[in-house]
VOBA-1610 file (N, C-alpha, C; in pm, whole numbers, padded with zeros to 5 digits, always signed):
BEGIN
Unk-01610+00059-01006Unk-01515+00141-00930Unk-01590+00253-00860Unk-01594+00243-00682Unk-01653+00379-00633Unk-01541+00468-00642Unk-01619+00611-00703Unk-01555+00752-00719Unk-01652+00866-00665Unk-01553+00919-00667Unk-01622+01057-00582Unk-01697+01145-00703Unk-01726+01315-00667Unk-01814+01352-00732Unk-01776+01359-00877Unk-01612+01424-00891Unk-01550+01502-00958Unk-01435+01340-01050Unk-01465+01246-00981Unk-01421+01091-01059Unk-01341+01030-01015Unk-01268+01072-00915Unk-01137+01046-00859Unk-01212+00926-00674Unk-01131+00791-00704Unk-01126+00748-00616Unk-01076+00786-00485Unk-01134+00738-00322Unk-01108+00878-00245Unk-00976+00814-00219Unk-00926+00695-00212Unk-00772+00669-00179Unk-00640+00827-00250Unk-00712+00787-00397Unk-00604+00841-00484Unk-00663+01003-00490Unk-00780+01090-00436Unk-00823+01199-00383Unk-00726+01271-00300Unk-00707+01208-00168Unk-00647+01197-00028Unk-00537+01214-00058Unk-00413+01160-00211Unk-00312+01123-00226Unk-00241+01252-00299Unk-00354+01324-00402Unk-00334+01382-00495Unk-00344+01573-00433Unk-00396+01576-00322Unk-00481+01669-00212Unk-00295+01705-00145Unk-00267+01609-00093Unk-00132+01587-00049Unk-00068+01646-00165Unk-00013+01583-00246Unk+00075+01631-00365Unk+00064+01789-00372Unk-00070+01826-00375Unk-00090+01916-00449Unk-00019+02066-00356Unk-00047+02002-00205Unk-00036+02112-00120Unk+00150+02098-00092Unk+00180+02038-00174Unk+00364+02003-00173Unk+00427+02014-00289Unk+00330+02118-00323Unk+00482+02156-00475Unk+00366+02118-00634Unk+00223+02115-00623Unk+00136+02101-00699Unk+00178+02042-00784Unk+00053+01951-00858Unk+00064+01832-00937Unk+00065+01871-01041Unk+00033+01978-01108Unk+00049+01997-01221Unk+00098+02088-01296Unk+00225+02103-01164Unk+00366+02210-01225Unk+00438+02164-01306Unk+00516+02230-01408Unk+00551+02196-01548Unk+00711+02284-01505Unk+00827+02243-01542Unk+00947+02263-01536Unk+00957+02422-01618Unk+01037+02464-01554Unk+01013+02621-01629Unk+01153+02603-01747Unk+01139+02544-01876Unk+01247+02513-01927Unk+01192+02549-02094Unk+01205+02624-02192Unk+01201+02645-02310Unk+01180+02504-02403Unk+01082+02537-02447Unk+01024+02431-02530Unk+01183+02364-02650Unk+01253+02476-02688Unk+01338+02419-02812Unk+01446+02400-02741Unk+01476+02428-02624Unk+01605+02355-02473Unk+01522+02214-02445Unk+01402+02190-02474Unk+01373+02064-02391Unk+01381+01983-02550Unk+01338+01950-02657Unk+01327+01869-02749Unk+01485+01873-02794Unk+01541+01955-02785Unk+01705+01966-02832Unk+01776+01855-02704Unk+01722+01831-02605Unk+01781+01748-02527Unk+01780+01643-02524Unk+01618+01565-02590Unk+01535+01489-02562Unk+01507+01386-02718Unk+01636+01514-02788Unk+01597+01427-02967Unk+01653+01302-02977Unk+01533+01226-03030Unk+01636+01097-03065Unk+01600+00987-02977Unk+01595+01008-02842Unk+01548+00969-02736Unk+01419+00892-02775Unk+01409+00770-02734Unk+01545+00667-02725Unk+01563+00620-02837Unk+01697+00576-02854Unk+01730+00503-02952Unk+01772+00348-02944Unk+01784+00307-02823Unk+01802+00185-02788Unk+01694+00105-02716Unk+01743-00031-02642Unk+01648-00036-02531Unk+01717+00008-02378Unk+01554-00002-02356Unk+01578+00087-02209Unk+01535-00004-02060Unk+01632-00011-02013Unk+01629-00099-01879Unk+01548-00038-01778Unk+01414-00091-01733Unk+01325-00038-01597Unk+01380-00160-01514Unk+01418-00095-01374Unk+01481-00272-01273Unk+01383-00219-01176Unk+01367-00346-01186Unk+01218-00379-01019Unk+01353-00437-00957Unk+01335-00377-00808Unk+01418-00414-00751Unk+01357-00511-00651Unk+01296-00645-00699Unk+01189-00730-00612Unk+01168-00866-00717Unk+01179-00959-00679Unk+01171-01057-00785Unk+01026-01070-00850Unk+00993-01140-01033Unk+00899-01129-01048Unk+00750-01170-00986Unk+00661-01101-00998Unk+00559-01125-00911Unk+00478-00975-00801Unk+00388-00973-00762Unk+00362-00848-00700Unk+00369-00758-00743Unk+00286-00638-00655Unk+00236-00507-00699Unk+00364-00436-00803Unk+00482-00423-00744Unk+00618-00321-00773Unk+00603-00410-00981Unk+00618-00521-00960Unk+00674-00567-01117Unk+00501-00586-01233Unk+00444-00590-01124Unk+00301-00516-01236Unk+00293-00380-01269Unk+00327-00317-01188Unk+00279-00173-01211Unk+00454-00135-01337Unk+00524-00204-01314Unk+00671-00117-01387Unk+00630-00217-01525Unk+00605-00367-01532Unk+00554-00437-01670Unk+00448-00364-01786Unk+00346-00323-01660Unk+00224-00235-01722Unk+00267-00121-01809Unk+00359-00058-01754Unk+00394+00090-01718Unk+00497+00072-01851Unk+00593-00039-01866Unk+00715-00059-01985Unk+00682-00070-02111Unk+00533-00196-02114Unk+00515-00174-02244Unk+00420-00095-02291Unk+00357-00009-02236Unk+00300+00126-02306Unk+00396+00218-02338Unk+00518+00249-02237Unk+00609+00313-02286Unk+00709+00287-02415Unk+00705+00183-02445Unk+00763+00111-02538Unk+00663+00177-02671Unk+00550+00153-02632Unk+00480+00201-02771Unk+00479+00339-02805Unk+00439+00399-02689Unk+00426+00569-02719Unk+00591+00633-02731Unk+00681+00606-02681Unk+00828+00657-02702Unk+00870+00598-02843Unk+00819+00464-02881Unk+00897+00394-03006Unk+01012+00350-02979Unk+01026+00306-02857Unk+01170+00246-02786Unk+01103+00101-02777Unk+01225+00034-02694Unk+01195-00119-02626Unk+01228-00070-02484Unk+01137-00057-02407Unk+01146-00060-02277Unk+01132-00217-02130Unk+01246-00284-02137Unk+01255-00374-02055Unk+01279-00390-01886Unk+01162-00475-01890Unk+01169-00490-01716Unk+01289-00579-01680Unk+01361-00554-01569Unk+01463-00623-01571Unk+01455-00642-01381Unk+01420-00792-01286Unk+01413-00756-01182Unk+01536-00820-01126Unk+01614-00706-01001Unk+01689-00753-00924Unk+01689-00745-00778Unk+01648-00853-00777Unk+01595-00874-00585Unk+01741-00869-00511Unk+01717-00858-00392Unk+01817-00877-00265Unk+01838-00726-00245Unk+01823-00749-00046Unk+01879-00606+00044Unk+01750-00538+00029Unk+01634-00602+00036Unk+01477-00530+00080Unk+01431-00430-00024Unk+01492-00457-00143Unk+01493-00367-00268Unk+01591-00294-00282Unk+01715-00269-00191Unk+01805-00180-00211Unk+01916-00192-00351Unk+01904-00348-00403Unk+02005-00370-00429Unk+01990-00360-00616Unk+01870-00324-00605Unk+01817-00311-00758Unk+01812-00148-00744Unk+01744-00097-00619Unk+01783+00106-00654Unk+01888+00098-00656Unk+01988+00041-00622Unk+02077+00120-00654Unk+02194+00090-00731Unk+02100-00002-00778Unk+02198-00011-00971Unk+02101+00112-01029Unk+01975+00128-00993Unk+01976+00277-01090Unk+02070+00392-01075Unk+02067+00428-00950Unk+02154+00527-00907Unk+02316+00505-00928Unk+02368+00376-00939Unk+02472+00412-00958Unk+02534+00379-01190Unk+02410+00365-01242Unk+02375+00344-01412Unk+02449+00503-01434Unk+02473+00500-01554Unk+02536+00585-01676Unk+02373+00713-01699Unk+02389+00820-01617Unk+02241+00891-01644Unk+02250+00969-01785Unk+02174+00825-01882Unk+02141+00872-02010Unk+02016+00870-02077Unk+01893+00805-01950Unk+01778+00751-01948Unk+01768+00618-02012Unk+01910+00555-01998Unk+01875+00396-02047Unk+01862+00306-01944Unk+01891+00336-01816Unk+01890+00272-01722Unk+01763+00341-01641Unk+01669+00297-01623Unk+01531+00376-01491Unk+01503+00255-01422Unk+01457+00316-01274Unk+01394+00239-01206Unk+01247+00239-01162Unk+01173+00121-01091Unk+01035+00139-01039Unk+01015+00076-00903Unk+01044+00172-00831Unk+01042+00126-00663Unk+00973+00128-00621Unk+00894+00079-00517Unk+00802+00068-00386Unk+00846+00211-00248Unk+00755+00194-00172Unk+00796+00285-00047Unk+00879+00248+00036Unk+00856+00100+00056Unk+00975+00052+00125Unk+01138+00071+00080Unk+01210+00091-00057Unk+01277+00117-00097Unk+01338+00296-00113Unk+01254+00365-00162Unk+01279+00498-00154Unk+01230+00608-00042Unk+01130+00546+00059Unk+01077+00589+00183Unk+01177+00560+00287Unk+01192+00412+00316Unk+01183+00353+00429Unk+01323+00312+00510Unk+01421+00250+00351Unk+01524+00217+00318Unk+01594+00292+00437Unk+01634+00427+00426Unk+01752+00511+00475Unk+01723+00511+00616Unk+01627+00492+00702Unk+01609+00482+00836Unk+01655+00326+00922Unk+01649+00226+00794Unk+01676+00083+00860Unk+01779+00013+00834Unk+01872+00054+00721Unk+02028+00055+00692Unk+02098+00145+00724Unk+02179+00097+00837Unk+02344+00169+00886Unk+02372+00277+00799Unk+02380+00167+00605Unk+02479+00207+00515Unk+02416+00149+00380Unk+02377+00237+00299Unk+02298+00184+00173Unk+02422+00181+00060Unk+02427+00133-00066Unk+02521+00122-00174Unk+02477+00255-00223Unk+02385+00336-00217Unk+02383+00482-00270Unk+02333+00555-00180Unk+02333+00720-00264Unk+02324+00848-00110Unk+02121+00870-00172Unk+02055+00792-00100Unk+01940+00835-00101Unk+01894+01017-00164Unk+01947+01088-00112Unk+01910+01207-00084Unk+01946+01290-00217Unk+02075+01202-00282Unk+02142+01263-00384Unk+02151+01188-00559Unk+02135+01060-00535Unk+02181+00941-00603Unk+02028+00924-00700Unk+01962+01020-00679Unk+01831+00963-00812Unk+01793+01079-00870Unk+01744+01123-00979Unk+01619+01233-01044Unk+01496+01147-01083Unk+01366+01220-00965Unk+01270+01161-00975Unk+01171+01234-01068Unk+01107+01078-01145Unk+01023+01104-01239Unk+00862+01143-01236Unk+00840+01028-01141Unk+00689+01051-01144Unk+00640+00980-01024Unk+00576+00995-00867Unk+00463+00918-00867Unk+00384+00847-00921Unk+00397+00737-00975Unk+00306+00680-01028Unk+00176+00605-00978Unk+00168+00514-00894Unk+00021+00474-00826Unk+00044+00432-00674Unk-00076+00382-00710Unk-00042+00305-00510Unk-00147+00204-00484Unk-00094+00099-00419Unk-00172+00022-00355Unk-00195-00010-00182Unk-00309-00027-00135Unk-00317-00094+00006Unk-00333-00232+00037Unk-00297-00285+00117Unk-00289-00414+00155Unk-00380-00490+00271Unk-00437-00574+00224Unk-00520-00682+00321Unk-00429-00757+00416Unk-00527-00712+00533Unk-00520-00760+00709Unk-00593-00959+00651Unk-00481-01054+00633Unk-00523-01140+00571Unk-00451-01273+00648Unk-00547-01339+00701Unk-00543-01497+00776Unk-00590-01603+00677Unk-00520-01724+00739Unk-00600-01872+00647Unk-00741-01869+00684Unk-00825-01879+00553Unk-00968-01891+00596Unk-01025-02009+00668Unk-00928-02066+00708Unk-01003-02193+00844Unk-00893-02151+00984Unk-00853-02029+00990Unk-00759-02011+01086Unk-00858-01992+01259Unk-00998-01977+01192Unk-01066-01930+01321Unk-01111-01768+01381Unk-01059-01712+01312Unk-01027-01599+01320Unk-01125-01552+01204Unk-01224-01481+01251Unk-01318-01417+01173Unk-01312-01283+01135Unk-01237-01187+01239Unk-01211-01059+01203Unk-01134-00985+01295Unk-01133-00871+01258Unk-01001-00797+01312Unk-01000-00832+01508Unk-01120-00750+01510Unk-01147-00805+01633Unk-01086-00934+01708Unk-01165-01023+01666Unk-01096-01154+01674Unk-00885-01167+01683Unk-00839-01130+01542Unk-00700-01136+01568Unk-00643-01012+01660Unk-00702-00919+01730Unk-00653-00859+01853Unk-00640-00938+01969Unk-00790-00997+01965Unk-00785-01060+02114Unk-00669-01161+02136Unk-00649-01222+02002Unk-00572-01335+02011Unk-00463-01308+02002Unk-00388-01186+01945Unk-00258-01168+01993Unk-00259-01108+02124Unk-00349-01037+02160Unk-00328-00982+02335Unk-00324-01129+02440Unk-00424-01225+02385Unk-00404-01321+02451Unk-00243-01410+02502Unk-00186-01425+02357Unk-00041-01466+02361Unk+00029-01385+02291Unk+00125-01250+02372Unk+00155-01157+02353Unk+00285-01203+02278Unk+00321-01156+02164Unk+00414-01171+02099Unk+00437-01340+02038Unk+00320-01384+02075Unk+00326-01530+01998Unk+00281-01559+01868Unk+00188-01511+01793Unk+00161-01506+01696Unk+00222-01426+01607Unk+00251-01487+01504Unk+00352-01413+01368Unk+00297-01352+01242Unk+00346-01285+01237Unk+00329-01193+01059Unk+00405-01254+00996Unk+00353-01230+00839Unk+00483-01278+00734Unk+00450-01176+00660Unk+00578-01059+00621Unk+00598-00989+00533Unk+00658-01047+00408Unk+00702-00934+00292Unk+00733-00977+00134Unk+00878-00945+00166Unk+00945-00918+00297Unk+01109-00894+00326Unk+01112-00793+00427Unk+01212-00790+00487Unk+01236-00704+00610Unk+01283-00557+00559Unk+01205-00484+00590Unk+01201-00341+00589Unk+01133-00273+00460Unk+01000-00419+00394Unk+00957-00322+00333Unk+00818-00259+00385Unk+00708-00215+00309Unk+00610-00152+00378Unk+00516-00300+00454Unk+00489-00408+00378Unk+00447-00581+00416Unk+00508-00542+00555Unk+00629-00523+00609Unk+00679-00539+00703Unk+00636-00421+00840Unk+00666-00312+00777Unk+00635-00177+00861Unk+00449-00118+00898Unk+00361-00180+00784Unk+00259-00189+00805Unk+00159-00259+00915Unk+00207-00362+00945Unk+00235-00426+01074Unk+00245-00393+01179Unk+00386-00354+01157Unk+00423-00259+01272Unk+00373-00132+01357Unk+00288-00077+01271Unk+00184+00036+01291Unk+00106+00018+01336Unk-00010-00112+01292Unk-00116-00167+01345Unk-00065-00184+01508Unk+00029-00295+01496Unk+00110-00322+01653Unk+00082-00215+01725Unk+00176-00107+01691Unk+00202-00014+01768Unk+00038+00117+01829Unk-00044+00096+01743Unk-00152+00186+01754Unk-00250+00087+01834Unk-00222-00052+01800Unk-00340-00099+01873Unk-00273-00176+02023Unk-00132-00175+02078Unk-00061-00217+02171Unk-00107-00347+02223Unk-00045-00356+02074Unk-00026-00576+02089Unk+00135-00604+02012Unk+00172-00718+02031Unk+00290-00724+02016Unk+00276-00878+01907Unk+00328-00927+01782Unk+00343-01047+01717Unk+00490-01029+01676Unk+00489-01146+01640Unk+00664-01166+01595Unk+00667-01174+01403Unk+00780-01106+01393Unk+00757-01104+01236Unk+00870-01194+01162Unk+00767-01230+01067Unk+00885-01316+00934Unk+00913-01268+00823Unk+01024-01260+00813Unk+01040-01218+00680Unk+01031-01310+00556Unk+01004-01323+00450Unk+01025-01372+00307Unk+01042-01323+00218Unk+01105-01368+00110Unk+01185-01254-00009Unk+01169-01200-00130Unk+00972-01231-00106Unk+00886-01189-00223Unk+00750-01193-00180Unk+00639-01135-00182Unk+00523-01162-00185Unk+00439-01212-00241Unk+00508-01352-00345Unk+00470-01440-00384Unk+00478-01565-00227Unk+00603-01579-00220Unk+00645-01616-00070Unk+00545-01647+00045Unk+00553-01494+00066Unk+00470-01456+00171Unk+00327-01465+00162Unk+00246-01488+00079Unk+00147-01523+00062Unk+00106-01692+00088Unk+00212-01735+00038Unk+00231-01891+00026Unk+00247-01931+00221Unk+00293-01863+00239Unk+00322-01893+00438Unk+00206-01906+00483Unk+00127-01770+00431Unk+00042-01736+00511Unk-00102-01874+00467Unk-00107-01857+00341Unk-00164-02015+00270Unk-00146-02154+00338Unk-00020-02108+00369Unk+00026-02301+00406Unk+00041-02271+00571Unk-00035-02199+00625Unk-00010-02118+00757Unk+00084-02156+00843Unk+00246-02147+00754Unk+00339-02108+00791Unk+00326-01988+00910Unk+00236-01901+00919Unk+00197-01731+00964Unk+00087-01725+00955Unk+00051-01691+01121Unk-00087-01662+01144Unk-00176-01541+01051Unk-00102-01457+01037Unk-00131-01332+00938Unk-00002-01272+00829Unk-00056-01161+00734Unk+00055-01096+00616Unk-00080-01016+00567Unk-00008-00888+00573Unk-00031-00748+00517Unk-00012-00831+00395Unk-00087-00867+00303Unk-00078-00870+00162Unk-00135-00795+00045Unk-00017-00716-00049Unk-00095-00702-00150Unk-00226-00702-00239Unk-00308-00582-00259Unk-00393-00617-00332Unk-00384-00700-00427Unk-00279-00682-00561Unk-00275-00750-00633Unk-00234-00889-00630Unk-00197-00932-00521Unk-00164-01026-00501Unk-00278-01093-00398Unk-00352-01054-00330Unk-00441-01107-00205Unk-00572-01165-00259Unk-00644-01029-00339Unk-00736-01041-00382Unk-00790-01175-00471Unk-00703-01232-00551Unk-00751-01370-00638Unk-00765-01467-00486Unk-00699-01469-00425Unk-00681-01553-00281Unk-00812-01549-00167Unk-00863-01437-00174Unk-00930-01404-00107Unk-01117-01424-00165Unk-01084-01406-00319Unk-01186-01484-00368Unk-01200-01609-00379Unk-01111-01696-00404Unk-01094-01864-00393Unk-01166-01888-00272Unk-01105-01856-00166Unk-01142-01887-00012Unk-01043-01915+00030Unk-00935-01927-00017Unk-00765-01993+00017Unk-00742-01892+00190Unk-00795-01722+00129Unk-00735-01660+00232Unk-00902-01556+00251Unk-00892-01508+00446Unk-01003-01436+00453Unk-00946-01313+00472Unk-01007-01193+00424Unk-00928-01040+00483Unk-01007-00962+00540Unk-00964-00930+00653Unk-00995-00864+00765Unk-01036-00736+00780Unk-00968-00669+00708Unk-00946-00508+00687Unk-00862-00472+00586Unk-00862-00344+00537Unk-00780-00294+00450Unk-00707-00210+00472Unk-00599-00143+00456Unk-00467-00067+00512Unk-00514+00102+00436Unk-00613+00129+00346Unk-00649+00256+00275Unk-00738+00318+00371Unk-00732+00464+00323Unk-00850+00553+00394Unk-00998+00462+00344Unk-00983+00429+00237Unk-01152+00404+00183Unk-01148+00272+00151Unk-01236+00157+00153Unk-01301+00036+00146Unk-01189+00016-00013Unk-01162-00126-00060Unk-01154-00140-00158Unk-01273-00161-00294Unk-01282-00134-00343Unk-01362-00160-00461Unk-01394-00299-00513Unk-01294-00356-00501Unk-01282-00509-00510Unk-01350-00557-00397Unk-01338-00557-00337Unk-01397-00580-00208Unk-01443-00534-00103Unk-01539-00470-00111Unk-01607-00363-00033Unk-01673-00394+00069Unk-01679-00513+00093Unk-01718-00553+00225Unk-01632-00567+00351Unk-01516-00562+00321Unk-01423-00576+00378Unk-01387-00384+00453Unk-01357-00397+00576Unk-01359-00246+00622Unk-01202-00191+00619Unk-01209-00063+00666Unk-01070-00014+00656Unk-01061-00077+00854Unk-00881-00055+00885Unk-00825-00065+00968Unk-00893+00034+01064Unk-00928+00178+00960Unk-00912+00294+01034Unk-01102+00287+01160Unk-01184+00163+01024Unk-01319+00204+01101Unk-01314+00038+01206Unk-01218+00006+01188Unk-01203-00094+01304Unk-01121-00110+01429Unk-01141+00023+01433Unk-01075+00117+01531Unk-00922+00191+01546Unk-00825+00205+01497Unk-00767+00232+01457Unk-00721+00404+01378Unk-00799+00498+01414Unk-00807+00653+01376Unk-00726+00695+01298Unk-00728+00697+01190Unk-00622+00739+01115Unk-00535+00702+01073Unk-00549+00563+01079Unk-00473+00431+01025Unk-00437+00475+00806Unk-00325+00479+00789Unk-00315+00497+00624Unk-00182+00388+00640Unk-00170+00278+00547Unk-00057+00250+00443Unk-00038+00152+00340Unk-00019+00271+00248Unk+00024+00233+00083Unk+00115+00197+00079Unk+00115+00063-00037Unk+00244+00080-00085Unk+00266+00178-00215Unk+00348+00238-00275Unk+00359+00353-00351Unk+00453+00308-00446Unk+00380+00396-00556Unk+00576+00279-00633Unk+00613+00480-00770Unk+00747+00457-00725Unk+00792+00538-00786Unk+00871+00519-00865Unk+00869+00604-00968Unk+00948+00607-01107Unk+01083+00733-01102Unk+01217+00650-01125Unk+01335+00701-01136Unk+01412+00666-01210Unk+01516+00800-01221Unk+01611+00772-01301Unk+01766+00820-01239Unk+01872+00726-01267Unk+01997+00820-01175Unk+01997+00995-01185Unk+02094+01042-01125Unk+02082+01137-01077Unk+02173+01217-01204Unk+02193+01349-01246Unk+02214+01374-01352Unk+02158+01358-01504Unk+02044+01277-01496Unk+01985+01234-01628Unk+01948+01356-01690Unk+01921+01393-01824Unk+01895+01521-01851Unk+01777+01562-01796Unk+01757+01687-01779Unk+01584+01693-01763Unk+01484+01687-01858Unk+01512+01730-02011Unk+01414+01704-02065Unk+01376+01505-02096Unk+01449+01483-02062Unk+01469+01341-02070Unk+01341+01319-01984Unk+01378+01332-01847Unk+01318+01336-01743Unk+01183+01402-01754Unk+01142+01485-01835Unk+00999+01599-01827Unk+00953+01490-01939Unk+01010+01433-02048Unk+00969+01320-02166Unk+00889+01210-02070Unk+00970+01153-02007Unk+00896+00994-01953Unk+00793+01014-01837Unk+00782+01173-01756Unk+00708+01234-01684Unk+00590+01243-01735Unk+00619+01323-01865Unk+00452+01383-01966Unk+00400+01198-01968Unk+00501+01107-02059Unk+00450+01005-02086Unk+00364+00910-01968Unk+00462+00864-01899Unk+00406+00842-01778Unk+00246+00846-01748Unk+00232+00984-01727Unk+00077+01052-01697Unk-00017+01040-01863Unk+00061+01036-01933Unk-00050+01037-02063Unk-00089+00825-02053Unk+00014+00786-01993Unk-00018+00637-01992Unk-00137+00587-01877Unk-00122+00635-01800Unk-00201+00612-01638Unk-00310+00710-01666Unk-00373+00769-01813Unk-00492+00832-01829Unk-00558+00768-01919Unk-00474+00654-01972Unk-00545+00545-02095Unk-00655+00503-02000Unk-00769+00488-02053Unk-00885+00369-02004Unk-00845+00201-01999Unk-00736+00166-02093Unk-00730+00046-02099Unk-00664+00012-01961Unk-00553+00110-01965Unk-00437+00083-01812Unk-00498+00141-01703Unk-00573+00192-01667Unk-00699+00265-01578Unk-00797+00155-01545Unk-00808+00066-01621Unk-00886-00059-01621Unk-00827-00149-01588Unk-00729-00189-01565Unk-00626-00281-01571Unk-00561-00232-01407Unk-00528-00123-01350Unk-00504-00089-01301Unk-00632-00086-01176Unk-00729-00085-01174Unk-00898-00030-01128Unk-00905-00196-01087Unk-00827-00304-01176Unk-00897-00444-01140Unk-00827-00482-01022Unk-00669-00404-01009Unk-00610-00457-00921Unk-00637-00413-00779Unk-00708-00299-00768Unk-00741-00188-00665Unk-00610-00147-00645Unk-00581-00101-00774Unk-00430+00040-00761Unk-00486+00123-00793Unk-00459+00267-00696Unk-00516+00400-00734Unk-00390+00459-00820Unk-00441+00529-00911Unk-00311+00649-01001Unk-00318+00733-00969Unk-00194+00792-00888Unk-00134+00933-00844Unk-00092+01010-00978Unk+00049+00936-01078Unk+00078+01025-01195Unk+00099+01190-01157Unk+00175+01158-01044Unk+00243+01342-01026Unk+00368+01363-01127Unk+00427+01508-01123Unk+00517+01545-01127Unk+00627+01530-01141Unk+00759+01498-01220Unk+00862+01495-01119Unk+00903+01629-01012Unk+00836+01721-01027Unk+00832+01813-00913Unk+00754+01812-00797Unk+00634+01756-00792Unk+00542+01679-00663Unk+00602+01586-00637Unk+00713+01495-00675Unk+00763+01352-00599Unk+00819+01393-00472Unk+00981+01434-00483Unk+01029+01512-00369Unk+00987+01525-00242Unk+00837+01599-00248Unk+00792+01677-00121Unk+00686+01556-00051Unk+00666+01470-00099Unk+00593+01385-00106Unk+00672+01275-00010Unk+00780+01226-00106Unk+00867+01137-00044Unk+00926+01153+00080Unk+00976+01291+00115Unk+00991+01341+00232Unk+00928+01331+00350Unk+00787+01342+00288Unk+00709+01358+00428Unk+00667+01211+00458Unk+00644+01089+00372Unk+00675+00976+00404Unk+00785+00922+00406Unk+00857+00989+00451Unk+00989+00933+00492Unk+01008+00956+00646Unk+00956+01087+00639Unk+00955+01145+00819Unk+00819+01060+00866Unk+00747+01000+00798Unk+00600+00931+00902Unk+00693+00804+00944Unk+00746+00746+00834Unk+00751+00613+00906Unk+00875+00601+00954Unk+00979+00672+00918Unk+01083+00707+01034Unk+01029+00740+01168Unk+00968+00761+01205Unk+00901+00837+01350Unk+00877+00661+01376Unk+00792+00632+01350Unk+00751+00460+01367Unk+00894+00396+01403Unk+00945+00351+01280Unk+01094+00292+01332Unk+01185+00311+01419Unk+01222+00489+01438Unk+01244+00507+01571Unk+01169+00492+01688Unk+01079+00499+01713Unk+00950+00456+01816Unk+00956+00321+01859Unk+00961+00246+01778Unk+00964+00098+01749Unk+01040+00022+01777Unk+01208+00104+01787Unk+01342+00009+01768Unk+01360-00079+01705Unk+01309-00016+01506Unk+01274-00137+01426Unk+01420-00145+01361Unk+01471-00264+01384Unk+01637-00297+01299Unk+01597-00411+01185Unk+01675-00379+01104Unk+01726-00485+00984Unk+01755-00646+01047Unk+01759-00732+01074Unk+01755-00848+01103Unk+01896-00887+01010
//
């Protein structure tokens, strides 16, 4: 794993730099120690539902699987993943948001879901703004610029010319319409002024498989999902969607040094709970959270997939989410990107 001086990978550096200057990462709730365990006693006593709102498979249901059964051990609960796909992830947030806030019901979303969501639906089943108490940042991944390795297409270079060549003829395949698979794309498009047509599919198990069976000339794919692919030879990747090279694959360049200036996008996956949940509840699975994503084992496990760990706050989430909410809103409006 390349790290910087101080140990910190520069993806999750860049990420934590951010946080910090939005409400600092390692602010602590101003709440009396015998008000927070008096809230929090007992807790849990049942099992506890985490919903990936994305069917199994991909970054979102590794990182909440990883993330459940450590929590399971250190709380002394049963913490179960439970995934419910459909509506681009909407339809699993917002069975959290609309659950009984007793901390038996939490969720583990992506950016496309708690970022992206409220700019590309009319009308969501919950009020974004109001409908969650957020727990933690938890990590993030970037995604490979990724073609069939007999597609011809040797590198980024290469798939510019060839979509400028047949403008809007060549296709993407995202993991569903309006998540980051999808909007990541769209950025490249828009910064490098070429135009492809996009597909949607309803998992990034899916979408990988298109791009395999070259259903789709290209797909923003998942680290955790690209990378075994990309070692086989099944799939070649082009570039990477992070400020910094992957670790896994370091030969492979960023977007940003293949021209592209300032090219960033993660997918991000955040930890929630409906809205009203207690707070010490909430400051409980927060502390835990971060004491889990500092294990070496899940740091290792996490390091194989090239996921960086953020592990903010639930007071750094907020300011965070906001301001990626206003980046890629600016895009979508720019874009005239609609729901299909």
């Amino acid at each position: 794993m390349r790290e910087d001086k101080i140990g910190m990978k520069p993806g999750a550096l860049r990420r934590r730099a951010l946080l910090a200057g939005m409400g600092g990462i390692g602010a602590l709730p101003l709440m009396g120690q015998g008000e927070a365990r008096a809230q929090a006693q007992g807790y849990p006593n049942r099992a506890v539902t985490v919903i990936v709102p994305f069917a199994p498979g991909g970054s979102t249901d590794f990182v909440a699987r990883l993330l459940a059964q450590h929590l399971s051990t250190r709380l002394g609960g049963n913490f179960v993943v439970e995934n419910r796909a459909g509506g681009s992830g909407t339809v699993g947030h917002g069975a959290v948001a609309r659950a009984r806030p007793d901390g038996y019901t939490l969720g583990v979303s992506p950016t496309g879901t708690f970022a992206l969501a409220p700019f590309l639906f009319e009308k969501l089943p919950y009020d974004s703004d109001k409908g969650f108490a957020p727990i933690s940042l938890l990590a993030g991944n970037a995604m490979f610029v990724c073609v069939h390795s007999a597609s011809g297409i040797n590198t980024y270079a290469d798939l510019i010319a060839a979509a400028k060549a047949q403008p809007g003829k060549l296709t993407y395949a995202s993991a569903g319409a309006g998540t980051i698979a999808h909007l990541a794309p769209e950025l490249m498009l828009d910064m490098s002024g070429t135009e492809m047509l996009h597909v949607a599919y309803r998992s990034g198990g899916l979408q990988v498989q298109a791009v395999i069976g070259r259903e789709a000339n290209m797909g923003f794919i998942d680290t955790v999902t690209a990378i075994p692919h990309v070692q086989s030879g099944d799939l070649r990747a082009l570039a990477v969607t992070s400020v910094g090279r992957s670790p896994q694959l370091p030969q492979v360049p960023t977007l940003a040094e293949c021209g592209l200036a300032g090219y960033r996008a993660t997918n991000d996956f955040g930890f929630f709970a409906p809205a009203g949940t207690p707070p010490a509840i909430v400051r409980q699975l927060s502390e835990a959270a971060r004491e889990i994503l500092a294990m070496p084992e899940v740091k290792a496990r996490l390091d194989a997939a090239s996921i960086d760990i953020y592990a903010g706050t639930s007071e750094a989430f907020p300011p965070y989410q906001a301001e990626e909410a206003r980046r890629w809103g600016d895009l979508i409006r720019r874009r005239n990107i609609k729901m299909e």
